[in-house]
C-alpha positions as CSV (number, residue, x, y, z in Angstrom):
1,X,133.0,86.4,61.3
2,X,129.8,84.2,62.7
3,X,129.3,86.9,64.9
4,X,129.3,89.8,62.6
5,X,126.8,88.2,60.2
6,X,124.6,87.1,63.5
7,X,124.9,91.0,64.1
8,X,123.8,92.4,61.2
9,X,121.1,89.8,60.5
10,X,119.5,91.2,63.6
11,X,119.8,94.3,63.0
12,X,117.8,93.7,59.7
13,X,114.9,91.5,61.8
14,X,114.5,94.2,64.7
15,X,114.4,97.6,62.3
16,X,110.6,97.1,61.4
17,X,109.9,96.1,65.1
18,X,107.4,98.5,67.7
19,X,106.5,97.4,70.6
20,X,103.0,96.2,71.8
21,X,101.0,99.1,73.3
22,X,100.1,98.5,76.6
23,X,102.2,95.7,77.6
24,X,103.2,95.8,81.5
25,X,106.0,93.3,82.4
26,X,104.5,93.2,86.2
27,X,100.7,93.1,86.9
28,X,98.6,95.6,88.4
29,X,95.5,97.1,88.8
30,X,93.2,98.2,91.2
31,X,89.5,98.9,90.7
32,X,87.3,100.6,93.3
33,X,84.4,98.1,93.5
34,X,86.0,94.5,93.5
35,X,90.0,94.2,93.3
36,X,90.7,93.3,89.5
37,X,94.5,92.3,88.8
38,X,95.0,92.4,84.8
39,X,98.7,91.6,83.5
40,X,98.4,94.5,80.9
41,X,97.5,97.0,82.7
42,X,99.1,100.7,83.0
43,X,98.4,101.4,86.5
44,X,100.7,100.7,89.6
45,X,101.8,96.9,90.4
46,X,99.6,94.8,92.9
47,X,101.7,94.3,96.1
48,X,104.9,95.5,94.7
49,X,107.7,93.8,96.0
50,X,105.8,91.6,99.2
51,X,105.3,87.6,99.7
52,X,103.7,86.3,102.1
53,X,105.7,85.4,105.4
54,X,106.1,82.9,107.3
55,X,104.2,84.5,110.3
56,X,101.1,85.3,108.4
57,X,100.3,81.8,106.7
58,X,97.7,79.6,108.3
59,X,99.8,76.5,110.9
60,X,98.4,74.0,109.3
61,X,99.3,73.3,105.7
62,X,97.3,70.5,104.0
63,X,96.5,69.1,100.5
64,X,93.3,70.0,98.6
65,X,92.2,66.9,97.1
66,X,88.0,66.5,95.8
67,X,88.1,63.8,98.6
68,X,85.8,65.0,101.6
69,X,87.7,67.2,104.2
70,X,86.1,68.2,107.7
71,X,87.1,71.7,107.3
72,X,84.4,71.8,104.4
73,X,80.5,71.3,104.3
74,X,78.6,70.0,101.7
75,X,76.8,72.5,101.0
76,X,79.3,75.0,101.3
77,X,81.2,72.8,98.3
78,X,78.3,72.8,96.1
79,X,77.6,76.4,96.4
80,X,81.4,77.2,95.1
81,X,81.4,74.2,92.5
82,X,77.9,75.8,91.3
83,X,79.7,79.5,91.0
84,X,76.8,80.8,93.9
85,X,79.8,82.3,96.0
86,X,79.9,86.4,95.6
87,X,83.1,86.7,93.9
88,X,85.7,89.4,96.6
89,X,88.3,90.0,94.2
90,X,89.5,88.7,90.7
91,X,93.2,88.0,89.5
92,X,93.5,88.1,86.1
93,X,96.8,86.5,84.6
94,X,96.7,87.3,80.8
95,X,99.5,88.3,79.3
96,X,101.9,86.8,82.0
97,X,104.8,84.7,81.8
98,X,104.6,81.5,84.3
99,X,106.8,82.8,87.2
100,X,105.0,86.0,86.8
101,X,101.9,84.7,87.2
102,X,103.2,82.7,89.7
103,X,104.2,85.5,91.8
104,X,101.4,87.3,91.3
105,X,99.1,84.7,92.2
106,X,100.8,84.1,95.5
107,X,100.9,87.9,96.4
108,X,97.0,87.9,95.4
109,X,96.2,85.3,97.4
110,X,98.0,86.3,100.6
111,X,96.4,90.0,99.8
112,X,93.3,88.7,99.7
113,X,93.5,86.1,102.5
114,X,94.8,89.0,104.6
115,X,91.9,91.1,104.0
116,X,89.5,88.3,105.1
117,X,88.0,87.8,101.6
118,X,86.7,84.2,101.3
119,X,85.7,83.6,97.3
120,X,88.5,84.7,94.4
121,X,88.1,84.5,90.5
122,X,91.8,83.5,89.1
123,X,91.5,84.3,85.2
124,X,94.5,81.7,83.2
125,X,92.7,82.6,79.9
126,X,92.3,79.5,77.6
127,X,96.2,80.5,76.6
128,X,98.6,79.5,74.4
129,X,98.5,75.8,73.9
130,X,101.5,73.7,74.7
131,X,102.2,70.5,73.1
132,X,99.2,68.9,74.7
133,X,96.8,71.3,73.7
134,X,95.9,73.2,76.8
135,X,96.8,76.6,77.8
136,X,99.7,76.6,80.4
137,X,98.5,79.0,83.0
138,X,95.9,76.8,82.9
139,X,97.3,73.6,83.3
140,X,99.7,74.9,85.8
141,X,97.3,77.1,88.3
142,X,95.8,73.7,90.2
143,X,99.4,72.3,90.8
144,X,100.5,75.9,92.4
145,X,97.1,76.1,94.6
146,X,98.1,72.9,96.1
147,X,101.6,73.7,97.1
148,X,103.0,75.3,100.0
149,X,102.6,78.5,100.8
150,X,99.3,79.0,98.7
151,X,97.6,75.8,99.9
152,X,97.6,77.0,103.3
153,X,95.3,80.1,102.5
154,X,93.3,77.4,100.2
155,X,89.8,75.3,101.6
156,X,89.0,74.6,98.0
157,X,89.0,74.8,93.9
158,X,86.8,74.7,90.7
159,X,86.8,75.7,87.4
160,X,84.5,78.6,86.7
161,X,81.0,78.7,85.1
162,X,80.4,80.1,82.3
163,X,79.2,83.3,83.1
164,X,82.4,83.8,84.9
165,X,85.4,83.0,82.5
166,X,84.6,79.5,82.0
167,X,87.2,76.4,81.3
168,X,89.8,80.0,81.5
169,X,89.7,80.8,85.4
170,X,89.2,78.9,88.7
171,X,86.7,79.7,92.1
172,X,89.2,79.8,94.6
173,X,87.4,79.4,98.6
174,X,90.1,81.2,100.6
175,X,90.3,80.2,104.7
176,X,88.7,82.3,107.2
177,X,91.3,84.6,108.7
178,X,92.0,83.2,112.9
C-alpha cells in the first residue's frame, strides 16, 4: 500500500517537470584559440573515455606544499601567484558533480600535460555552499591537485586574480614534459 501512494505521489511531483536546456552529464568543449572545457556544453566530450596511464606520468611523484621546492624559482612562483603566466588552456567545472569533475580534471590535466602546456586556468565557480559555507569544487580542487596521479603533472597552485575568475578557479603550473 506504501508503495502505491509513494507511486502516485511521484507521479503528481514529476508531471509539471522539463528539463534544464542545455545540461550535458559529461563535459566538453573545444575552442579553436585556447582549449576551454565547460560542463554544460553541447559539443563532443573532452577525452572521452581516457586517464592517464601509468607509462605517461612523470617518475617522481611529490607533494605541493607553499614550502620552497628546488624544482621551482622564485621568480617563476611569483609570476604564477601574480596571474603573469599566459594561460594554455582553461577547464571549467560548472555544472559538475564531484567525481565528474574529478574525472574531468584528471583527463584535462594529463591532456594538457601531454601537449607540453605549462600554465592552466581550473574554473570551480564560487558553487553551492556546503555546510561550511564554501563551494565544494572549490574546497575540493587543492586536495585532488595534491594527490597521486595529478600531483605528478603538478610544479605548483594559486587561486586566480581577479581578472581571471577570482576566489572561483586556480593557476595551475603544469611540469615540463621529459
Amino acid at each position: 500500500m506504501q508503495d502505491d501512494e509513494d507511486l502516485t505521489l511521484w507521479q503528481a511531483v514529476i508531471k509539471n517537470i522539463t528539463p534544464l536546456k542545455n545540461r550535458e552529464k559529461q563535459a566538453g568543449a573545444l575552442s579553436s584559440e585556447k582549449t576551454v572545457l565547460t560542463g554544460h556544453s553541447r559539443k563532443k566530450p573532452f577525452l572521452k573515455n581516457s586517464s592517464p596511464s601509468v607509462d605517461t606520468l612523470p617518475t617522481s611523484p611529490k607533494t605541493l606544499s607553499k614550502e620552497k621546492s628546488s624544482e621551482i624559482d622564485r621568480r617563476t612562483d611569483m609570476k604564477l601567484q601574480r596571474g603573469q603566466f599566459q594561460i594554455d588552456a582553461t577547464l571549467d567545472l560548472h555544472g559538475l558533480r564531484q567525481h565528474e569533475a574529478h574525472e574531468a580534471l584528471i583527463r584535462f590535466i594529463n591532456q594538457s600535460y601531454q601537449q607540453n602546456m605549462r600554465c592552466i586556468l581550473v574554473i570551480t565557480g564560487k558553487g553551492g555552499r556546503d555546510i561550511t559555507g564554501h563551494g565544494v569544487l572549490r574546497q575540493r580542487l587543492p586536495g585532488w591537485l595534491e594527490q597521486a596521479p595529478l600531483n605528478t603533472f603538478i610544479l605548483r597552485f594559486y587561486p586566480a586574480k581577479p581578472k581571471d575568475g577570482g576566489s572561483g578557479a586556480f593557476y595551475v603550473l603544469l611540469r615540463r614534459k621529459r
